[in-house]
VONU-861707 format. One record per atom (N, C-alpha, C): x, y, z. Coordinates in steps of 0.05 Angstrom, whole numbers, plus 5000, padded with zeros to 4 digits. Layout:
! VONU-861707
XYZ...
//
This chain:
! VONU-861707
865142172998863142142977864442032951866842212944868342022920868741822913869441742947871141462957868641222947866541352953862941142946863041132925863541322908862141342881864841142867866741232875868541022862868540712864866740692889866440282906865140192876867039932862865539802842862039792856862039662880858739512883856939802893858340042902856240262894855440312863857840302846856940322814854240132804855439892814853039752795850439832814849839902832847539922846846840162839847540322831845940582813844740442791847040312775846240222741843640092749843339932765841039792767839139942768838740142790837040172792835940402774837540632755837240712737836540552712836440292715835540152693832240022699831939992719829439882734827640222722829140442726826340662724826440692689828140602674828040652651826240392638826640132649823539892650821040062649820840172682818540262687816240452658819040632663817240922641817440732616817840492606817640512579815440222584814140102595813239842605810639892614810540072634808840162652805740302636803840172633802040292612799540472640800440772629799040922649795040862653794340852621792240762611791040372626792740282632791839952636789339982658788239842662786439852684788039862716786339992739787640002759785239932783785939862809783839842831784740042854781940072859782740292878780340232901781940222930779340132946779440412958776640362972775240512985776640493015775840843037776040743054774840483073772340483063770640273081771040033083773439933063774339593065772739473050770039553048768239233030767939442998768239673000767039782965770039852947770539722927772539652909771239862882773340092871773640132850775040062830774739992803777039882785774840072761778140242750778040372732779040252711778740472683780040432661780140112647777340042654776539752641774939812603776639642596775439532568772839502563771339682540768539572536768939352509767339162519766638922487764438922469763939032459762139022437761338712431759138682424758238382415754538452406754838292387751538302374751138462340753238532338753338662319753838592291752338532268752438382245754838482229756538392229759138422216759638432189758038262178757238182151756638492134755038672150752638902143755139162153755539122179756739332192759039272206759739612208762739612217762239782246763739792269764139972284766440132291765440412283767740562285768740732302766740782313768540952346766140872365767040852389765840872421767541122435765741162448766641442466764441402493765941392509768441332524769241042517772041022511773140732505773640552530773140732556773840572578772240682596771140492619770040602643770640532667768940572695770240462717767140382739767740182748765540012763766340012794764040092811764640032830763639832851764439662862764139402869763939422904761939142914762339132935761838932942763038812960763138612972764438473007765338213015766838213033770338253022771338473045773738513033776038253023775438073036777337833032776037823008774637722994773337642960773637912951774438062961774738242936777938292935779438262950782138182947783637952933781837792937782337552927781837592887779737792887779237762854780038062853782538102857783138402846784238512818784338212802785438292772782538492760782738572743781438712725778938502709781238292701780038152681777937952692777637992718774837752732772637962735773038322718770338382715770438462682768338392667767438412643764938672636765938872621764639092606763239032585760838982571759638942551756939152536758139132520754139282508753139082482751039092481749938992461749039102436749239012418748439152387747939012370745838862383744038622365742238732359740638992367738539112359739639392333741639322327742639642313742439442280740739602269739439452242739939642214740639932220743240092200744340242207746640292188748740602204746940782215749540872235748441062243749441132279749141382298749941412312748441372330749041152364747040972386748141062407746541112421746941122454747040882461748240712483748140442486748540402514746040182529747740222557749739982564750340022580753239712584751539572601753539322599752939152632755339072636755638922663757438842675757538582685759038452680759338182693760538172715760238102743761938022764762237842766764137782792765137492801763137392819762337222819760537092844761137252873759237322891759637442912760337702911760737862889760938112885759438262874757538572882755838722878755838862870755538972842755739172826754439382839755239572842754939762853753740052835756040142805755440382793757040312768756240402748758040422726758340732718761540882708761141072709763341122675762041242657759641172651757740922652754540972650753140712646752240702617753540902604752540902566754840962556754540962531757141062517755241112480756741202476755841332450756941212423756441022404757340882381757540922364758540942337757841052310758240792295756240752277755940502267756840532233757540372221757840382193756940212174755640282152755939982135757339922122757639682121759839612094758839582067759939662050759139622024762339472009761339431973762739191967763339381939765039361926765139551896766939391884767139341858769139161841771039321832773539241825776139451825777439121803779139291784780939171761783639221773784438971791787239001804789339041793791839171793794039201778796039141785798939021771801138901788802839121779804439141795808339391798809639121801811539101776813538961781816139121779818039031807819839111811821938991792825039151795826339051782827039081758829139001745828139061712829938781702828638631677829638471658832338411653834038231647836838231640836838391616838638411607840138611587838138491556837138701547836438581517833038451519832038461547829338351551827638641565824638591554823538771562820738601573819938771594818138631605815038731591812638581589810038631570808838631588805638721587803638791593803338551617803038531639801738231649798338101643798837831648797637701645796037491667794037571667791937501693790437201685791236961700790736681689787636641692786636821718782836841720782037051715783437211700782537601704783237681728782738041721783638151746781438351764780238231757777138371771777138221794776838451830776338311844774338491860772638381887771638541897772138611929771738821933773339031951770639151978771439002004768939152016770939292038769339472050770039742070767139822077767740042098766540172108765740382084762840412090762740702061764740902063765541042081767941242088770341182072770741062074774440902078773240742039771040802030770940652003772140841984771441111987771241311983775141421972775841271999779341391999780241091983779740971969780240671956781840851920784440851924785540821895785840681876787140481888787340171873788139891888787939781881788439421884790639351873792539301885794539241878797339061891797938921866800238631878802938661866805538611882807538681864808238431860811138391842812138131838815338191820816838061826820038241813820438061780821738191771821838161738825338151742826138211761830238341760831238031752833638161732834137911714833837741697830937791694828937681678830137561654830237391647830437321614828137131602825937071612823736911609822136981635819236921617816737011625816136991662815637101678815237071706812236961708812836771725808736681743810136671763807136851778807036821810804536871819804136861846801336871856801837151866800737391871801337551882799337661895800437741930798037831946796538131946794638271948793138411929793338561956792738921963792539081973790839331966789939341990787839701977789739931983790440101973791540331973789940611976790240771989788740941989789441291977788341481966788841681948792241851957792141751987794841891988797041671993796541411985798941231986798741032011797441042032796940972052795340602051796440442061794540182059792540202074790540052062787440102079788139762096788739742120788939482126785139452130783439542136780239462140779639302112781039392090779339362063779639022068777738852061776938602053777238462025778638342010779738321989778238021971776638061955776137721946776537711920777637521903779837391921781837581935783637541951785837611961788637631942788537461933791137341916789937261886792237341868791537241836794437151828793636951813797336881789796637071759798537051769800037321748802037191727802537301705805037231685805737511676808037591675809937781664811037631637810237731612811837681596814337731593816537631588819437761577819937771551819837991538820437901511823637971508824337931484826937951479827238121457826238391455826138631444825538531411823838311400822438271378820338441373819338411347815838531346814638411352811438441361809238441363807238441354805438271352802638331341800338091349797938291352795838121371793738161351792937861352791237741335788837651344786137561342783837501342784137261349782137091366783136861379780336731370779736581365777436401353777636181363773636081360773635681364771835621352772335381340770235151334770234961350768834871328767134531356766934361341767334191353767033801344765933631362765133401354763933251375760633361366758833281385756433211393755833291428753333491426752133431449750833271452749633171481747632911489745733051473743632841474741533001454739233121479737833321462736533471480737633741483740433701496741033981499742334161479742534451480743834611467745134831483747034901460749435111475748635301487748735441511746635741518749035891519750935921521753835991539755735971529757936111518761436061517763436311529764036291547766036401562768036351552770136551548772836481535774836721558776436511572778636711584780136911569780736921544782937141523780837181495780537411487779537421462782137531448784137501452786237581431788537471444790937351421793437311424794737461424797237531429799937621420802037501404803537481390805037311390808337481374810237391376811837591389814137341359815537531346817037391327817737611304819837541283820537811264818737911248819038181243816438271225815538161196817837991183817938011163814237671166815137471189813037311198811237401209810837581226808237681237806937821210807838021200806338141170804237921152806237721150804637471138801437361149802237371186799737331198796937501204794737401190792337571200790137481222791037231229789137001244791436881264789836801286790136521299789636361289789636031282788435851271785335841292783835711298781335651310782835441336781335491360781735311380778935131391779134871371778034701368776334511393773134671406772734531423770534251429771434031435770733741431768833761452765733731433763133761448761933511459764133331456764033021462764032981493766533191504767133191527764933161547762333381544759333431553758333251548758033061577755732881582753533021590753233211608750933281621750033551615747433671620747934011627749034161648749734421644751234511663753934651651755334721670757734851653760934601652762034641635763634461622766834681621767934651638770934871623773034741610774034771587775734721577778734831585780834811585783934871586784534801565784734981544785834931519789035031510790534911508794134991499793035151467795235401470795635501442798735401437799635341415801435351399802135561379805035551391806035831376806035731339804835921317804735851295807335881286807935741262811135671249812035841247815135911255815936221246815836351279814336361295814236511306814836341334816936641347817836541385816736451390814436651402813036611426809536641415807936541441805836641442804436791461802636921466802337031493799037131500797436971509797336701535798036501517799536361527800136051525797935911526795735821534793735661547791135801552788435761549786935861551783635761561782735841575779935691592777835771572775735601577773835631560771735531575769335701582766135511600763935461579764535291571761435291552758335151576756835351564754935201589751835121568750734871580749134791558745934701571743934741560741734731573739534511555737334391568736234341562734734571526734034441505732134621497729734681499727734971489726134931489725935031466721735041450721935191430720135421427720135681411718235841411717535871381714836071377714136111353714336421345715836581333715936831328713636871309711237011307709737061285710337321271710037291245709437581219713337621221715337421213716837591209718237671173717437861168718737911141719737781127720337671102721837601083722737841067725537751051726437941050726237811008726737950993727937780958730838000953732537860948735337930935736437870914737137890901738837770877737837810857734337910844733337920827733938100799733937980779735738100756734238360742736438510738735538840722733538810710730438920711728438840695726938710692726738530717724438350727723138440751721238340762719538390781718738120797718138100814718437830840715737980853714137710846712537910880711637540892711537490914712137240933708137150941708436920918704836960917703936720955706036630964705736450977708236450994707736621014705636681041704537011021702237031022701837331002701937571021702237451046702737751065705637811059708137641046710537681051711937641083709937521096711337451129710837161133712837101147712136801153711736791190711436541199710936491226713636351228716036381249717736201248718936031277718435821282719335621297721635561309722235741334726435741339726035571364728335421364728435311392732235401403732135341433734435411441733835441475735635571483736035541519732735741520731235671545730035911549729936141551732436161569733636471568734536711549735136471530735736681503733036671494731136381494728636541472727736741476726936761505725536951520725137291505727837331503728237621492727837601459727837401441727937391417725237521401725137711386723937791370723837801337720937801324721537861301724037991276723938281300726038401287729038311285729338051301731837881313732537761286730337601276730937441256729637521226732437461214731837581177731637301161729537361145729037111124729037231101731037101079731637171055730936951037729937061017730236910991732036990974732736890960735936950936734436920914734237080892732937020862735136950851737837000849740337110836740336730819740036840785740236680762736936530752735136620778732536490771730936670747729236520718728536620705725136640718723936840691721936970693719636590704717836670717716036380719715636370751714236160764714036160794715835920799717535990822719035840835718535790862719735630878719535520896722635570919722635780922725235910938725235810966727335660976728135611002729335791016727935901041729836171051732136111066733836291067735636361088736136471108736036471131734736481157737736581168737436851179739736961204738236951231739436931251738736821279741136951296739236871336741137101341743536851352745436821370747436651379746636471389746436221382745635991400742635931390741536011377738336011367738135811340736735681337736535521308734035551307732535511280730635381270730335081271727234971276726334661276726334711244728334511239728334391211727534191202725334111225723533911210720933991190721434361190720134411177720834661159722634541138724034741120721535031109723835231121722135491108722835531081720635591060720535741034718335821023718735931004716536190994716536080964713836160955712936180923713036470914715136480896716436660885715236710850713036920850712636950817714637160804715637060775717237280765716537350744716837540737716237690710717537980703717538010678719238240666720938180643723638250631723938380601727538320611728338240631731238220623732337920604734338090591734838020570735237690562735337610593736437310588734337170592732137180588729137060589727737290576728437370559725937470528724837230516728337070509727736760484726036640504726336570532724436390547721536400553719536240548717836250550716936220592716036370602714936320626714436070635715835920652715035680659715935580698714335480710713135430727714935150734717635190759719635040764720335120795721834940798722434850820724934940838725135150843728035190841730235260868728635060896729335010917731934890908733234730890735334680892737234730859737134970865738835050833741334970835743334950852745334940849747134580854744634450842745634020856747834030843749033930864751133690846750933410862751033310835751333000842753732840855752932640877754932560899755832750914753432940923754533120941752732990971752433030997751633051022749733311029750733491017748933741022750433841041752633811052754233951067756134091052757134291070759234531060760934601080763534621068764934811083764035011097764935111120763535451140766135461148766535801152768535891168766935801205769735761217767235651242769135871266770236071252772936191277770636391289771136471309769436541328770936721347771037011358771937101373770737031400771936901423770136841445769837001461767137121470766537371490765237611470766037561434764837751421763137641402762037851394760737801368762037571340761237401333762837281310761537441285763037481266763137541240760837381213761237571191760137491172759637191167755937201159754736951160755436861131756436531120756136501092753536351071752836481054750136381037750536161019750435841025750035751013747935630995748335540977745435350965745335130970743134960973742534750982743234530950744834340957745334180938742833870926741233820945739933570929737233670948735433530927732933530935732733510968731033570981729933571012730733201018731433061028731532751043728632751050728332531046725432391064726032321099729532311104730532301129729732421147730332321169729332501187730732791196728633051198731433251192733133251222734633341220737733391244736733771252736533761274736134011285738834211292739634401280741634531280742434681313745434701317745634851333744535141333744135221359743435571362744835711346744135921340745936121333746936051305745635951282745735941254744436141240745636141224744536131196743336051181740835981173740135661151739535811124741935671099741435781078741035531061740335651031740635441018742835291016744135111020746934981017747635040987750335060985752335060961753134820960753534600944756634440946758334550943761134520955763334540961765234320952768334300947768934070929770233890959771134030974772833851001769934061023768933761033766933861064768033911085767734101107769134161133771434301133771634411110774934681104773434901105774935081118774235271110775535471094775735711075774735831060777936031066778735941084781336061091784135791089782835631086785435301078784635151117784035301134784235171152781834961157782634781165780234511169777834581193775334511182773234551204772834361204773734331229772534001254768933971252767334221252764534131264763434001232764434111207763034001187761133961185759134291191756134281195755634361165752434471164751534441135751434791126754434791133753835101134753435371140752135351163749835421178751235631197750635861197752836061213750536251236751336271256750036541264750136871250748937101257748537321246750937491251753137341273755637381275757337291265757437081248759336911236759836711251759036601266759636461295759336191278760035931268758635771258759135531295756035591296755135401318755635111317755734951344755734591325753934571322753134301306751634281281749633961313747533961307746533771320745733551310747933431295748433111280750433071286751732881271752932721271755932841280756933031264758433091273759933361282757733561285758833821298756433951309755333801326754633901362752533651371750533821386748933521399746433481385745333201380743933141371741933101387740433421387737633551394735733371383734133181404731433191387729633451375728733231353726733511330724933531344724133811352722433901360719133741348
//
């Protein structure tokens, strides 16, 4: 026996065949389907066959368990054709679930496909039991882990999402439930300047686990890691104006702005100095048609300073046909009137006027009285009846038809001191403040936070008598005051230059809208 065990060609003939059973047990799937005939020669069992699901709206629902996952059919036929088709896979298990219309738990019966010449005999089971699910969809604010850390002396900042980071997330209701976060990594190691990458997005679940079922849209976002280089910081208000002209007809309904605030990254003693972005100037020229229009606008880092942070920024302005409506009875308001006089407004004598807005439909729709304020200014008018041009707040995107200037007859009377010597007299005083060789235009702040509210509206006075011209219909979302002259037109009030060089004219946000002339927005026919 030694003498064997020692023969090289007895050795390898164990190895072998101790390697053939170590194949087996690790290869060998006990579960696979198997056939098993009968004594009688013509009736064929084959077990442990696959069921297929089909019919089932995928879109709506999920399927989450079958029970039994496998069955076994028994077949009959002539024994040669049934030898001949003894794989598994020439018989087919199916149920249908084209009729299953919400979650929920189905009895279902199967069928069976055979091979030509062969007789289904039994299915065992002939049902099986389903649990159905729906899918639902929930929006989730993705977040990136960047690995790694910065070279020496750089620190990595907040990231920066080039479409945002809102995406949406579908699952089974169950499995929505175990959803922590959305999340993409991307490495920063070494870093000494800012990282972009696209990074692929994952659902995670409360104990750390990936949901591979979760459905991801988008899937992927670009990302930017700032690097700074251990400077200060400070984030600023991001604004726009407008230049150019729309086609005529339409007006602004819409401005989408990808960033409502900068960063910008440089020594304290230059950031201190800064309270603004300059305005990011958008050319309404571009808009031939209605519809939405996106801009890609570059920021520039201001003098003095590194960096900026977004670099570049999207903008959708979307623009519609106008239409117009009539608000009736809305209030006038009198301000400015001096210590000791009395004002009462003999014309409209209710103190309300009817007022005429045009703009997208969508915004008129909701617009109310209480929306819009009409002011008169007394401030320097003496005792006598005047002829006050109001000043009109509006909501974003909304104007008045200024083919038909609003104002009120204003009577005054009373005892302050700077009209005792004056005798009461009966003037005109729609344009108190002319100057000669002026346009009637004014400087406006035109900076605009995009996505928010804009700021304080400004009150000008109107500089020359009314034009016999034809009037120019203002963009939405003004202001209409009396104009001021101003000594330089299209500056604004901060040294920075306004491109739209409208007449003024601001929304109740400060927003100054383009102007629908000549040169700051579209030239709306007058209503």
């Amino acid at each position: 026996m030694d003498k064997w065990l020692a023969n090289n060609t007895a050795a390898k003939i164990i190895a072998l065949a101790v390697a053939l059973i170590l194949w087996a047990m690790v290869h060998v799937d006990t579960d696979a389907p198997t056939i098993t005939r009968s004594s009688q020669g013509d009736h064929t069992t084959i077990a442990n066959l696959s069921i297929e699901p089909y019919g089932l709206d995928a879109d709506k629902y999920v399927l989450k368990t079958v029970s039994p996952q496998q069955v076994s059919v028994n077949v009959s036929g002539q024994s040669s054709q049934l030898a001949s088709l003894a794989t598994s896979s020439e018989y087919e298990v199916k149920m249908d679930l084209s009729k299953i219309e919400e979650a929920g738990q189905y009895t279902v019966s199967l069928q069976v496909d055979t091979p030509p010449g062969v007789e289904l005999l039994s299915i065992l089971p002939s049902k099986v039991t389903v649990t159905v699910e729906e899918k639902v969809t929930q929006a989730f604010d993705a977040v990136v882990l960047t690995t790694g850390v910065p070279a020496e002396g750089f620190t990595e900042l907040d990231p920066i999402f080039e479409d945002g980071n809102a995406v949406q997330v579908t699952l089974p209701a169950s499995e929505m439930k175990q959803v922590q976060k959305i999340q993409g990594e991307i490495s920063v190691e070494g870093s000494n300047g800012n990282v972009s990458g696209r990074i692929k997005l994952v659902a995670y679940s409360n104990n750390g686990e990936i949901l591979d079922d979760a459905v991801i849209e988008p899937a992927s976002l670009k990302v930017q890691i700032p690097i700074s280089s251990n400077v200060s910081s400070k984030t600023l208000p991001l604004n726009v104006s407008y230049s150019g002209s729309l086609p005529d007809g339409l007006v602004l309904s819409d401005v989408k702005a990808g960033a409502q605030e900068v960063t910008v990254y440089g020594s304290a003693g230059v950031l201190e100095s800064l309270s603004s972005y300059p305005p990011v100037t958008l050319d309404l020229d571009r808009i031939t048609a209605e519809g939405a229009t996106t801009y890609s606008e570059a920021l520039a880092a201001p003098e003095g300073v590194d960096r900026i942070v977004p670099s570049s920024v999207n903008y959708t302005l979307t623009v519609v046909p106008y239409e117009q409506k009539t608000i009736a009875n809305v209030p006038i308001t009198l301000t400015g009137l001096a210590k000791g006089n009395e004002a009462t407004i003999t014309d409209p004598e209710s103190s309300q006027m009817d007022v005429t807005i045009v703009g997208a439909s969508s915004l008129l729709a909701g617009v109310t009285a209480s929306d819009i304020t009409l002011t008169a200014d007394l401030a320097g008018l003496n005792a006598g009846t005047h002829n006050v041009q109001l000043a009109v707040e509006l909501p974003n995107y909304i104007q008045t038809n200024k083919a038909n200037p609003l104002s009120v007859t204003v009577e005054i009377t009373g005892t302050a001191s700077d009209t005792e010597s004056q005798p009461p007299a009966e003037t005109d005083t729609e344009n108190p403040a002319a100057t000669p060789g002026t346009d009637g235009n004014s400087g406006s702040t035109n900076e605009t936070d995009p996505g928010t509210e804009p700021s304080d509206a400004e009150n000008n006075a109107n500089t020359d008598t009314p034009s016999n011209e034809d009037p120019v219909t203002e963009q939405p979302g003004t202001t209409e005051e009396t104009p001021t002259t101003t000594p330089d037109e299209g500056t604004t009030d901060s040294g920075q230059t306004d491109p739209t060089e409208n007449d003024g004219t601001t929304n109740n946000n400060g927003e100054t809208a383009p102007e629908q002339g000549n040169d700051t927005g579209g030239e709306a026919v007058t209503p």
